[in-house]
C-alpha positions as CSV (number, residue, x, y, z in Angstrom):
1,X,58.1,316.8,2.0
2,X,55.8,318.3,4.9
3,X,54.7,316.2,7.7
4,X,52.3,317.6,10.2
5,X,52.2,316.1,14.0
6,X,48.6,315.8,15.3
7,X,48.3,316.0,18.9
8,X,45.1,313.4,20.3
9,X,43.6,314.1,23.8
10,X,43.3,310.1,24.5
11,X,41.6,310.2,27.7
12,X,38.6,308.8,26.4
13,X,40.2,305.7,25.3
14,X,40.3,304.5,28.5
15,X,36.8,304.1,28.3
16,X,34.8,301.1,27.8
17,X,31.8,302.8,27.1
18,X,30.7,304.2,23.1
19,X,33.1,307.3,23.9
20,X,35.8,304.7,24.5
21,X,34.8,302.5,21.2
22,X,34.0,305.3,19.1
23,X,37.8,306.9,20.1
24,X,39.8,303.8,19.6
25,X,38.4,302.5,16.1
26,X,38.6,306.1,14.9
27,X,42.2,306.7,16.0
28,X,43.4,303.5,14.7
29,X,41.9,304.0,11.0
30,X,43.4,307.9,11.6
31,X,46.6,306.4,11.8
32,X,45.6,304.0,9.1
33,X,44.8,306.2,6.9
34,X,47.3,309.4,7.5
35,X,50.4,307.2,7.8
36,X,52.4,310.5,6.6
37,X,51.5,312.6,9.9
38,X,52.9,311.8,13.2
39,X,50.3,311.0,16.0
40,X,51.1,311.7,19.2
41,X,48.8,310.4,21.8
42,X,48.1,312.3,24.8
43,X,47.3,309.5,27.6
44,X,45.8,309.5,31.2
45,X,47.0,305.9,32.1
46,X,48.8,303.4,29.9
47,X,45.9,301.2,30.0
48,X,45.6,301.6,25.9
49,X,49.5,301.4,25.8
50,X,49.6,298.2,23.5
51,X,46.4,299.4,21.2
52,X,49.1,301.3,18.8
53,X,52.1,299.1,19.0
54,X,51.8,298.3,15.3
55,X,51.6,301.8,14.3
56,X,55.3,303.6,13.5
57,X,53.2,307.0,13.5
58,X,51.9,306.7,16.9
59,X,54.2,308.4,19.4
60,X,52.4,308.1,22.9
61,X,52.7,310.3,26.1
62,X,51.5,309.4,29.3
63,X,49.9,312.0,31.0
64,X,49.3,310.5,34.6
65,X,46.8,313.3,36.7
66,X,43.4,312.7,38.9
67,X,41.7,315.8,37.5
68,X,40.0,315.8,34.3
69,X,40.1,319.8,34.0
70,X,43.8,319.8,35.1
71,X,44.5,317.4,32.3
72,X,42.5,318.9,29.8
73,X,43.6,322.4,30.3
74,X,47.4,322.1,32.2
75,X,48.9,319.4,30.8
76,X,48.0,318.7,27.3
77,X,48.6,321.9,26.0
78,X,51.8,321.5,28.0
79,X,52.2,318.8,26.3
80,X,51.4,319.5,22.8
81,X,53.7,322.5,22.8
82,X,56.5,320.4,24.1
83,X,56.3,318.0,21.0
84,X,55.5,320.4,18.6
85,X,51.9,319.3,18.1
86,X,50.3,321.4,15.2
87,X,47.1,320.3,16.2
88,X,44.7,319.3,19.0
89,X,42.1,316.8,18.3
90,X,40.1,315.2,20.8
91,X,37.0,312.7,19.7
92,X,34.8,314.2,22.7
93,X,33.7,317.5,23.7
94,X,36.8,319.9,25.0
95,X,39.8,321.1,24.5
96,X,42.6,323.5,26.0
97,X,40.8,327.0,26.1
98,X,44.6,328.5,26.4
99,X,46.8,327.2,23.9
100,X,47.6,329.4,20.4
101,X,47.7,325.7,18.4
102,X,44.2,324.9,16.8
103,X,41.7,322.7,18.6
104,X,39.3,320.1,16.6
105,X,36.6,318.2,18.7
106,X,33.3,316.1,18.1
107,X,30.1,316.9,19.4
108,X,28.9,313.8,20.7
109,X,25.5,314.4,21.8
110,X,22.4,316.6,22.9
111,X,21.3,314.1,25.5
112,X,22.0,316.5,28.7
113,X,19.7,319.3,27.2
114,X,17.3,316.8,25.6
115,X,17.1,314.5,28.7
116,X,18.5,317.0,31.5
117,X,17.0,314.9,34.2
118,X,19.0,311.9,33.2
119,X,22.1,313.4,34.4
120,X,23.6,314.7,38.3
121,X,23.2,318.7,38.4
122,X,27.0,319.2,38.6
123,X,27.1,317.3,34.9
124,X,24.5,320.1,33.7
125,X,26.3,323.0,35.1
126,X,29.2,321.8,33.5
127,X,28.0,321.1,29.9
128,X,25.8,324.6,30.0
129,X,28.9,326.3,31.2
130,X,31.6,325.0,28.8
131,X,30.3,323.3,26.1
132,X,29.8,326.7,24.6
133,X,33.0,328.0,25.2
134,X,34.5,325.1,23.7
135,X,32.3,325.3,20.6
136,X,33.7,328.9,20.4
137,X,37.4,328.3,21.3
138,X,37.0,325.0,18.5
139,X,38.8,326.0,15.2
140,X,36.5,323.2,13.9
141,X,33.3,321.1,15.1
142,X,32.9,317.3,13.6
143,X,29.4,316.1,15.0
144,X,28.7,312.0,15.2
145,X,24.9,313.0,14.0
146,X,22.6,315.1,12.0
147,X,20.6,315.2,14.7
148,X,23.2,316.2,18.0
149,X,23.4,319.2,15.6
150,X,19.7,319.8,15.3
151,X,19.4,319.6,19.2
152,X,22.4,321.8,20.1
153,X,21.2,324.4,17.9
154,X,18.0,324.1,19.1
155,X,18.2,323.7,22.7
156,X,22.2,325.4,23.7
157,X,22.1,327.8,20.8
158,X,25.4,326.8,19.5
159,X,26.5,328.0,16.1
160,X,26.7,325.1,13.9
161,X,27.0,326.8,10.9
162,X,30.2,324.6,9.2
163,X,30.5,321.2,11.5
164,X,30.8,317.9,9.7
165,X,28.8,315.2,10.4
166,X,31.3,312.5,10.5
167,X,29.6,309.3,12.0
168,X,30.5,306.1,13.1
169,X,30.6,302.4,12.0
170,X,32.0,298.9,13.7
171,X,34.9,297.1,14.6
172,X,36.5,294.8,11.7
173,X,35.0,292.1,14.4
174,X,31.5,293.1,13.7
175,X,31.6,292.5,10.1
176,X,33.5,288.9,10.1
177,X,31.5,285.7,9.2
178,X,30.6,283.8,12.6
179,X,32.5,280.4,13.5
180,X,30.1,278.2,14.7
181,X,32.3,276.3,17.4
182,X,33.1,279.8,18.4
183,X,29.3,280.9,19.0
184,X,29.0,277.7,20.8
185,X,31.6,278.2,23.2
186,X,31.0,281.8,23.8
187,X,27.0,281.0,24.6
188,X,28.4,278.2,27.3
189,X,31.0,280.7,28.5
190,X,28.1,283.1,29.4
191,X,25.0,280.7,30.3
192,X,23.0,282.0,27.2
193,X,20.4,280.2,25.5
194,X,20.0,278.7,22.7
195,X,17.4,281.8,21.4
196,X,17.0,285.3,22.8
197,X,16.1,288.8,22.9
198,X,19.4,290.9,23.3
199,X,19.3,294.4,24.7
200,X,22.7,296.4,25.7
201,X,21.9,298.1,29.0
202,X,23.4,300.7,30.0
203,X,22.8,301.8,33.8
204,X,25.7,304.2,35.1
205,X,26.5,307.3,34.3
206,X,30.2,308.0,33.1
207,X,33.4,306.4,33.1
208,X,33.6,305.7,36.5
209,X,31.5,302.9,38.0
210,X,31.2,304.8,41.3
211,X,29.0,307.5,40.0
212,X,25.7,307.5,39.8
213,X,22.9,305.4,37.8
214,X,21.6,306.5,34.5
215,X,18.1,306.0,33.8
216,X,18.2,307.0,30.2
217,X,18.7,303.7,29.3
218,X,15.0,302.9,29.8
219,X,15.5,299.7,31.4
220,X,12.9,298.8,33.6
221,X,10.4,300.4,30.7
222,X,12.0,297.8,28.3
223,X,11.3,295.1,31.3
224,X,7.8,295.4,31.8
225,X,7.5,295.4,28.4
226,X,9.1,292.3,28.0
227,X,6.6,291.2,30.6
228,X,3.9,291.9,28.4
229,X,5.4,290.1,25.1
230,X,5.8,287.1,27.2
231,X,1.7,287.6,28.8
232,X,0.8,287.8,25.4
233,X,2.5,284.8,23.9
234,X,6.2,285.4,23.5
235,X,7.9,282.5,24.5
236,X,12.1,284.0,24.0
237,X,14.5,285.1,27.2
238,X,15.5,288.5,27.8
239,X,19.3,288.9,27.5
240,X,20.3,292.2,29.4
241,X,24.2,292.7,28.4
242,X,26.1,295.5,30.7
243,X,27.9,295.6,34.1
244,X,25.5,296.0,37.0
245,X,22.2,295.5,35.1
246,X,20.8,293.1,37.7
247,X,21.2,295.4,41.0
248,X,20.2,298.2,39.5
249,X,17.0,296.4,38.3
250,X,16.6,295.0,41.6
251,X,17.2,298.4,43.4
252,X,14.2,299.2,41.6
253,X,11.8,296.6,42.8
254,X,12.2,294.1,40.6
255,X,11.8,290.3,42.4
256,X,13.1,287.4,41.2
257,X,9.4,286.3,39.9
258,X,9.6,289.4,37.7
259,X,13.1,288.6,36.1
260,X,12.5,285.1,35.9
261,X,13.8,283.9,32.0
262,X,15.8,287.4,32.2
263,X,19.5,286.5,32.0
264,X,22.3,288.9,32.9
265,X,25.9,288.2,31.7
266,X,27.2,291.2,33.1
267,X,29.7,293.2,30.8
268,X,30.8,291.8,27.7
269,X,33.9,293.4,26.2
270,X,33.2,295.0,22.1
271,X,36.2,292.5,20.9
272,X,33.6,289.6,22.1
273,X,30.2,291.4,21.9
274,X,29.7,290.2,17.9
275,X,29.1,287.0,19.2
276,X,26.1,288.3,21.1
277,X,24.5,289.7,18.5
278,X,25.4,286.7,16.3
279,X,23.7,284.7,18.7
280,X,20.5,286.8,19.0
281,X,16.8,286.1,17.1
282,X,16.8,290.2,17.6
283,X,17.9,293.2,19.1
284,X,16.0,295.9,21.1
285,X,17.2,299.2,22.7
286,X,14.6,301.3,24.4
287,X,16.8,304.3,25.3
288,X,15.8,307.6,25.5
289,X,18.3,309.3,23.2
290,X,20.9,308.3,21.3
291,X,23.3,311.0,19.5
292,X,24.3,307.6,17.0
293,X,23.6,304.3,18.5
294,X,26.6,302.7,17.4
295,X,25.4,299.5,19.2
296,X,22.3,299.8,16.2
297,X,25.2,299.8,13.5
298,X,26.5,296.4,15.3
299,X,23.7,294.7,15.4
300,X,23.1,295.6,11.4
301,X,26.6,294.8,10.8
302,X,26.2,291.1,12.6
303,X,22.4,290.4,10.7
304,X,20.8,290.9,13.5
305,X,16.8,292.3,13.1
306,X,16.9,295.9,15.5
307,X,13.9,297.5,17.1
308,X,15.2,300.8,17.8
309,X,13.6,304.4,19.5
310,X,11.9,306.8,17.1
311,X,14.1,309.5,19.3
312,X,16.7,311.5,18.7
313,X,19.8,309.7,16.0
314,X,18.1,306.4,16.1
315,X,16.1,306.8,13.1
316,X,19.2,308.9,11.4
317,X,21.2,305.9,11.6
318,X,18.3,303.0,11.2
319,X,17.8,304.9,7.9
320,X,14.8,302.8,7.8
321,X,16.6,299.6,8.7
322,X,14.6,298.4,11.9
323,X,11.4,298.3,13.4
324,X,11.3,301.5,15.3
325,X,9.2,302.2,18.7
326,X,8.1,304.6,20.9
327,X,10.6,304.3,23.8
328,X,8.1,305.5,26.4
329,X,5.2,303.5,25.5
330,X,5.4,300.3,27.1
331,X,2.4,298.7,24.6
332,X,4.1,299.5,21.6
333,X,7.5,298.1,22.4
334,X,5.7,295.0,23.2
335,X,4.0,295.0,19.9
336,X,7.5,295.5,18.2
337,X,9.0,291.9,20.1
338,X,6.0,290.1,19.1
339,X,6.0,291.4,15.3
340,X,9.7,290.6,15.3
341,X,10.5,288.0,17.6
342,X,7.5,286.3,16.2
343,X,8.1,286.4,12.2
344,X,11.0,284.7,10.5
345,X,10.3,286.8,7.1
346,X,10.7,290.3,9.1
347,X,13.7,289.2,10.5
348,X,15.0,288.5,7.6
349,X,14.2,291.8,5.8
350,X,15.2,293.3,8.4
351,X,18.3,291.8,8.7
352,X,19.2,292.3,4.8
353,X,17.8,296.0,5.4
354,X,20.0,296.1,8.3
355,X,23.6,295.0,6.3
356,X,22.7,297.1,3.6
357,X,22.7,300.0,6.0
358,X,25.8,299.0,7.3
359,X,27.7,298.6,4.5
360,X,27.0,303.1,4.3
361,X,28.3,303.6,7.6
362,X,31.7,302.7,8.5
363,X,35.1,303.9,10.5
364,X,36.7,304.5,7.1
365,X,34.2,307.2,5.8
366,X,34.3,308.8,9.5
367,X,37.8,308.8,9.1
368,X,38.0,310.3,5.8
369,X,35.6,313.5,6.6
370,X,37.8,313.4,9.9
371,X,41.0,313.8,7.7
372,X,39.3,316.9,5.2
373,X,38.8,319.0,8.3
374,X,42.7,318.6,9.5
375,X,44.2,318.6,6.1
376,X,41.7,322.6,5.7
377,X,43.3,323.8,9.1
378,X,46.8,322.4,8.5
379,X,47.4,321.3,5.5
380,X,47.4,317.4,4.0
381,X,50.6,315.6,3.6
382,X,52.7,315.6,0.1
383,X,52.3,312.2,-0.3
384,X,48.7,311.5,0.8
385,X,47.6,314.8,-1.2
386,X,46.2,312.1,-4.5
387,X,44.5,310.1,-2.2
388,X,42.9,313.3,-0.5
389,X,41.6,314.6,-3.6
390,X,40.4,311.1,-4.3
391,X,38.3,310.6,-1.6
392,X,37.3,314.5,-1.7
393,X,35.9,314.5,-5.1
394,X,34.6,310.4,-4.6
């Protein structure tokens, strides 16, 4: 019987950002999934240790180092060749460009071509500079959209000719029926009321909190045009979810007359953020791009109505599930809150619209056309090979 070892660039899984929930529900089914192969787990700190406990195929190695670029391109191909990895597979967007074993990585988004100005110079020169010559060095491309495909073909001229669009889905806590005394605790936990508006903000850019903001979000844009739903007769709060919403809204001249009814529970972690969206009359994001939106597929997957951008993936993943606005027209975003907010039969087509949608998306099918592009580069394991063809000709 063959077994193959797949080596996993897990710096990413520190995050607590989409990179960082999009690499830990993917691995975990992975390992689900391909419990023939042996996983080992290239980390930068052991703060994801205990995520793989449960998991006899999930060898970790702690790869302790303050550069990114000396990690990436010193020590995991150290690494890999030390525990006789017979792949590389990293869920973002590089990988060793000197190492002989073959390298598998997602394109995760268009947003620094699409949205340049979004992001600090040294970010741009870095993505126009080696994006590329990862694409080339990548034995294979998965892509989390349609649409990051469209854009980097477009806009970096990257061949993408044979990448499979894998996608995304939710946490098994997104799709669980809500306990009432659990909704009720949460909501005193973090001063919520009783009925709200819930938006996901994000406002820095990167891991690291000490870098620098990120307007792509579009928050003030989505405040002022909560202003207006409220001038107009919209009587629900604003709930801003992320770490540092309120300075950075503040930094931007923002009183506290203009964010009156605007409440700001500061970061919620994704094992709790269900009960957010379970607690929500709706949910709006006015960002600028998204290259999937997996906080879209939450909402659906918790019955929660979406208003989402007409930009970039949103639409790809909506597929027609929400009410979808112009993110840079402050007027129509209103008109969205008050259609929504304002109607309980469009929140509840939406919100069947919305679990239907779901229901296509998930971390199983990701993890499946995940699994076809390994098992074409190194073969698929004896005893998964029925279940392969299975799912291959499904």
């Amino acid at each position: 019987m063959r077994h193959r070892t797949i080596g996993v660039m897990g710096r990413t899984l520190d995050q607590d950002d989409g990179l960082g929930v999009y690499a830990r529900n993917l691995l975990l089914e992975l390992l689900r999934q391909d419990a023939s192969s042996r996983y080992v787990i290239f980390l930068q700190s052991d703060k994801s240790r205990d995520l793989f406990r449960s998991y006899g195929n999930a060898d970790l190695c702690l790869l302790p180092a303050k550069r990114k670029l000396y990690w990436d391109q010193v020590l995991v191909p150290l690494a890999a060749r030390r525990h006789g990895v017979d792949l590389i597979f990293n869920p973002k967007f590089s990988i060793p460009l000197f190492t002989r074993r073959p390298c598998v990585f997602v394109q995760q988004g268009s947003d620094w071509y699409v949205n340049p100005q979004n992001y600090p110079w040294w970010d741009n020169l870095y993505i126009r500079l080696m994006l590329p010559l990862y694409s080339r060095r990548a034995t294979r491309m998965l892509a989390i959209s349609q649409r990051t495909l469209d854009d980097l073909a477009a806009h970096a001229g990257i061949d993408v000719s044979g990448i499979v669009v894998s996608g995304a889905g939710v946490a098994p806590n997104f799709l669980e029926p809500p306990d009432p005394a659990e909704l009720a605790r949460f909501r005193r936990e973090y001063a919520l009321p009783e009925r709200f508006i819930l938006s996901i903000a994000r406002v820095r850019h990167g891991a690291d909190r000490r870098m620098r903001t990120y307007p792509g979000a579009n928050t003030p844009r989505l405040v002022r045009a909560w202003q207006s739903y409220r001038r107009q007769g919209g009587d629900l709060p604003l709930v801003l979810v992320g770490a540092g919403v309120q300075a950075f809204l503040r930094d931007r001249g923002f009183r506290d007359a203009d964010l009156a009814d605007v409440h700001f529970p500061g970061f919620i972690p994704n094992e709790r953020l269900h009960l957010a969206y379970r607690s929500a009359r709706c949910f709006v994001t006015a960002t600028l791009c998204e290259s999937f939106g997996i906080p879209i597929l939450e909402a659906f997957s918790c019955g929660c109505p979406a208003i989402v951008p007409n930009t970039c993936a949103a639409p790809e993943v909506a597929g027609g599930a929400a009410r979808l606005i112009d993110p840079l027209d402050e007027a129509d975003i209103a008109e969205a809150l008050l259609a929504v907010a304002g109607s309980d039969l469009l929140c509840a087509r939406l919100a069947e619209r919305g679990l239907e949608r779901a229901r296509r998306l998930t971390w199983e099918e990701c993890a499946r056309r995940t699994l076809r592009v390994f098992d074409a580069i190194v073969g698929a394991p004896v005893r998964d090979r029925a279940a392969h063809l299975e799912t291959s000709t499904g």
